[in-house]
N, C-alpha and C positions, 0 to 999 in steps of 0.2 A: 501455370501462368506463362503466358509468351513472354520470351524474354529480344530486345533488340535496344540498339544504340541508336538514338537521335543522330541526324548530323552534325544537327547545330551545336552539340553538345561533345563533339569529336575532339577539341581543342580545349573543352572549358579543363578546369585544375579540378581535385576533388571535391574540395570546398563549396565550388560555384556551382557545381555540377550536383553534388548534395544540396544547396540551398534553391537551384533550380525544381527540382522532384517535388521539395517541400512549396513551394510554389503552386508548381503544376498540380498537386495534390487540393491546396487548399479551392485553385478557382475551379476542381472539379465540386468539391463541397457544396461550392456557394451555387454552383450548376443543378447537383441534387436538392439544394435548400428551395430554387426554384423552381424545379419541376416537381416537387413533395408539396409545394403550396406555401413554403415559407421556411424560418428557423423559427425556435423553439431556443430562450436564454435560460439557464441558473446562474447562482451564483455561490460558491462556496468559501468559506473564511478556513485556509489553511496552513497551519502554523500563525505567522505573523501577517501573511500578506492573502489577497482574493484569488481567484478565480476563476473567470468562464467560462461557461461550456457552451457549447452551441449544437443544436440537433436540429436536422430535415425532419419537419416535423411527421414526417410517417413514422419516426420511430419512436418506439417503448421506454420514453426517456425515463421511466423509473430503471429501467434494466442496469444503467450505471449510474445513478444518482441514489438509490434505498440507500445504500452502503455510507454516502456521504449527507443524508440529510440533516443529521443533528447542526452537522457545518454550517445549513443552507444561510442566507445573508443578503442584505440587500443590496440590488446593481450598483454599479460604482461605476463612473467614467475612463479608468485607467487601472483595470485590474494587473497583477503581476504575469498572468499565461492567459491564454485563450485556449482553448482545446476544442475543434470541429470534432464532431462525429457523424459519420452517416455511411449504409451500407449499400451495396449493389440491388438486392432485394428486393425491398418497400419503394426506395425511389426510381428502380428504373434508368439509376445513372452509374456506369461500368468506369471503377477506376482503372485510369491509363495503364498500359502494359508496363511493366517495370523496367527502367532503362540501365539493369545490369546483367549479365551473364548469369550463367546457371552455377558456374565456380566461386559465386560471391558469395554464396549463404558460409556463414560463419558459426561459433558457438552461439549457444541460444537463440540463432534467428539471428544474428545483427548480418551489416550486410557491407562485404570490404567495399570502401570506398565512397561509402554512404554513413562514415560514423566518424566526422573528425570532433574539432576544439567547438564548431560550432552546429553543427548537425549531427543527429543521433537516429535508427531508424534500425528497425525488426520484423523481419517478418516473421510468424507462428504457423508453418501449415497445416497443424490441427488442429488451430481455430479459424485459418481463411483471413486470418486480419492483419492489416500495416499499422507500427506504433509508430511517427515519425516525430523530428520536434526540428524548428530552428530556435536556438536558443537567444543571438542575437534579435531574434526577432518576435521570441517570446508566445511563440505560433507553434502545436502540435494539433497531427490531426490523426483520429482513430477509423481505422476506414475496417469493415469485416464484408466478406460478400452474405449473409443472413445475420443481423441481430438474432434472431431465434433460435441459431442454431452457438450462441456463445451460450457454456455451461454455467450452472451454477458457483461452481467456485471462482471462476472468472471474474462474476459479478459482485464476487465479496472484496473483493480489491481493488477497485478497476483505478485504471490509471498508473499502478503501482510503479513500471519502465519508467513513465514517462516524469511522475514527480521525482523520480533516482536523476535523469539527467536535465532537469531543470534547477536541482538544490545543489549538483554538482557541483561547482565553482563556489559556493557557499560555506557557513557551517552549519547549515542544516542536513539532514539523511535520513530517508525511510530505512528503517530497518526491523528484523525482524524479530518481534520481542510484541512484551505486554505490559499492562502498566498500569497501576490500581493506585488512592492516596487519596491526600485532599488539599482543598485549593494550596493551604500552603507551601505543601510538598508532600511527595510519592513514592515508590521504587518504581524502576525500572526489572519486569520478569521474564527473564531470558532463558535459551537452552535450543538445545535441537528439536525438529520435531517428536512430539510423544512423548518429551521431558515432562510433562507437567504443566505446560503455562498456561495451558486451558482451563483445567482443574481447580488451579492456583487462582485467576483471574473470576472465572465464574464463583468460587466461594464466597467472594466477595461480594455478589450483590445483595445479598441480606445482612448487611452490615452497614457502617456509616462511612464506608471507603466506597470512594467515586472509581467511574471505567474509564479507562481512557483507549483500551483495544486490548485485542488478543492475538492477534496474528502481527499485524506491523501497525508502526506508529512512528511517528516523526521526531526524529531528536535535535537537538543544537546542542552539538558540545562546549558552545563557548561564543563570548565568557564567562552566560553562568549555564551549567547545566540543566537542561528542558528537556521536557517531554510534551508534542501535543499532539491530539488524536488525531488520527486520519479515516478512521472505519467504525461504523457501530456495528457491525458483525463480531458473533462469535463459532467456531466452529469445531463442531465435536466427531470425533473417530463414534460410530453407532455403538460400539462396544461400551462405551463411558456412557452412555443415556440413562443407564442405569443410577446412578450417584447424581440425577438430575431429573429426575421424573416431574418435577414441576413445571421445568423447558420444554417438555415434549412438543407441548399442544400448538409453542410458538418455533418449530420448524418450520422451515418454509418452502425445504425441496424432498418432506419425507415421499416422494414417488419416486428418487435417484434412490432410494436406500435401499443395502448398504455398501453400494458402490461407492460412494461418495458419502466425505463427511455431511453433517448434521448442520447445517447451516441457520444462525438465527440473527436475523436482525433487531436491536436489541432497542434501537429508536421507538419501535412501536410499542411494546410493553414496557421498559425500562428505560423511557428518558431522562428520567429526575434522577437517573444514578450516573448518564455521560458527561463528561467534562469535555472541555475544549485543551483543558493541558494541566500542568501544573512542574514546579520547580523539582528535579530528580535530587533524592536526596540518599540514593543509596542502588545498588541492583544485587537483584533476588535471583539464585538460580534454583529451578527445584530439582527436587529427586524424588520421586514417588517411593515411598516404602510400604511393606503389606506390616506397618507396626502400626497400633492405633493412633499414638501421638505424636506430632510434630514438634521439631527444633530449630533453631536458625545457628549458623556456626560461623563467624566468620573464614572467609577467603583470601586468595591474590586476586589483586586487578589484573593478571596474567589469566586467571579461571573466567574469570565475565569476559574477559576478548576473547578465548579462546570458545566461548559458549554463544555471543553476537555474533562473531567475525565469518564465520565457514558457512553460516546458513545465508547469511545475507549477502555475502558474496558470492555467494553460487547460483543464489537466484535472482539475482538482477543485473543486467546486462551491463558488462564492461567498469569502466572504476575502477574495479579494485584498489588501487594504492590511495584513492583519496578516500574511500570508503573506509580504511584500514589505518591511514593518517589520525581521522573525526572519531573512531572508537575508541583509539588507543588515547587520545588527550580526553575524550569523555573517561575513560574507565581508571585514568589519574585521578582523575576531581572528586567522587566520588567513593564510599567504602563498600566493599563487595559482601553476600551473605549466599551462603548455601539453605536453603529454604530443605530440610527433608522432610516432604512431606507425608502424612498421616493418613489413614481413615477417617478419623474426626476431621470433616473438614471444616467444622466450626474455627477449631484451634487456629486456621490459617489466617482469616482477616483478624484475626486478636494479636496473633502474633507479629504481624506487618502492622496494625496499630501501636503494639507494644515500641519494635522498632524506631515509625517514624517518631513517635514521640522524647525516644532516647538519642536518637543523632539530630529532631530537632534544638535540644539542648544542650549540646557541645558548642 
């Protein structure tokens, strides 16, 4: 990507100069929405508030919207974000050269000078895509030069940067966890990857515990503790397919395998098991054991931060301290359990039933 400095932009502060890009960004959008023949609206209900999205319509708008459609919702005149998408590719229309240096790229893609209080912005150059947002202005736009060429696991999240520094200032936060229950309340299932929370989450569909996600999910710490979904993906290491042989049939990238996880969207077969949220009324961490049967043991609230906090701050751009502020007052509120789990994986939604039923009556 060529990189050069505006002129006009030789004076502006960071700020303005971030809120400028995001500017320039979106009237390229609306450039590609009219040379694609139009845009393309959804609408998604996340967490508490909406969403739109907007696509030129040459693109594969299922490519980021499967992931969110249990969400989907009817338009609303004053949604909370707006999100454009559209890529260099199908439309035909090349986003502007970027107007920072080659020395700007930072951890994870963020870009110095391009991420203050109210603009936030990454670039990924082995996806070819800009995540930007002004947050003021409640405006983020996903630019990639091929839709076609974003992977499979991309698309089981998508959005994920961008809903991090839009709930920023809030008490809400994507993080990274899973979360089974029902309407009245849930656990929250946490751990590094390969802990278990896939294991632990998927056991649960043949039960009478609702999904709420496997991979990330949106919390409010306060003031009461929540959970609400953000993805109806689940996703499996190949290795584990085995303990799932029912899921096969609804994979939906088995031609990446097994380079890549097991990917299932879970809208199309199992929508009467998603939920939109429900009130967190405790968090689960597993531990796979090769023993037949599972236990739950209580914890420290020290053990569940230490099990959310490193993976979700490592993989979402910037935060940190307010990311790490919202889990530590959630992981107060709440009583922690070590979940070890079994072979029997029956035993696991009985025992998270057992649970919620016992801390619903404290």
């Amino acid at each position: 990507m060529a990189t050069y400095l505006p002129s006009f932009l030789d004076d502006a502060t960071n700020e303005e100069r971030a809120a400028n890009f995001v500017e320039t960004a979106y009237r390229t959008f609306l450039r590609a929405g009219e040379e694609s023949g139009g845009i393309v609206e959804r609408y998604f209900r996340i967490g508490p508030k909406i969403v739109r999205t907007r696509f030129a319509r040459t693109l594969r708008v299922s490519h980021f919207t499967e992931a969110l459609e249990h969400l989907a919702c009817s338009p609303c005149t004053d949604p909370a974000l707006t999100v454009c998408f559209f890529d260099s590719e199908s439309t035909g229309t090349l986003m502007p050269p970027p107007p920072w240096q080659w020395d700007a790229y930072g951890r994870q893609g963020t870009i110095a000078g391009y991420n203050t209080r109210r603009v936030h912005t990454v670039y990924a150059p082995h996806l070819e895509s800009i995540n930007t947002i002004d947050v003021d202005r409640a405006l983020a736009i996903y630019w990639t030069r091929s839709f076609d060429s974003i992977p499979s696991w991309e698309r089981s999240f998508p959005l994920r940067s961008i809903f991090h520094w839009w709930t920023q200032e809030t008490p809400l936060q994507p993080i990274h966890a899973g979360a089974v229950g029902f309407p009245e309340g849930g656990v929250l299932i946490t751990g590094k990857s390969g802990s278990g929370k896939t294991t632990t989450t998927l056991s649960c569909l043949d039960s009478d515990l609702l999904y709420a996600g496997d991979d990330y999910v949106l919390i409010q710490a306060e003031p009461e503790a929540w959970v609400y979904s953000l993805y109806n993906t689940a996703k499996l290491e190949p290795h584990n397919l085995v303990r799932f042989r029912h899921l096969e049939r609804h994979i939906s990238n088995t031609n990446r395998l097994p380079d890549e996880k097991a990917v299932l969207y879970l809208n199309q077969t199992f929508s009467h098991k998603l939920t939109e949220g429900f009130p967190i009324r405790a968090i689960v961490i597993p531990r796979v054991t090769n023993l037949q049967d599972s236990r739950l043991v209580p914890a420290r609230p020290s053990a569940a931060l230490m099990a959310i906090a490193p993976t979700t701050t490592f993989q979402l751009p910037a935060g940190s301290e307010q990311v790490f502020r919202k889990l530590s007052t959630l992981v107060r509120t709440v009583p922690t359990f070590v979940l070890e789990a079994g072979t029997d994986l029956p035993q696991i939604p009985y025992l998270i039933s057992k649970l919620l039923k016992a801390v619903g009556q404290q």
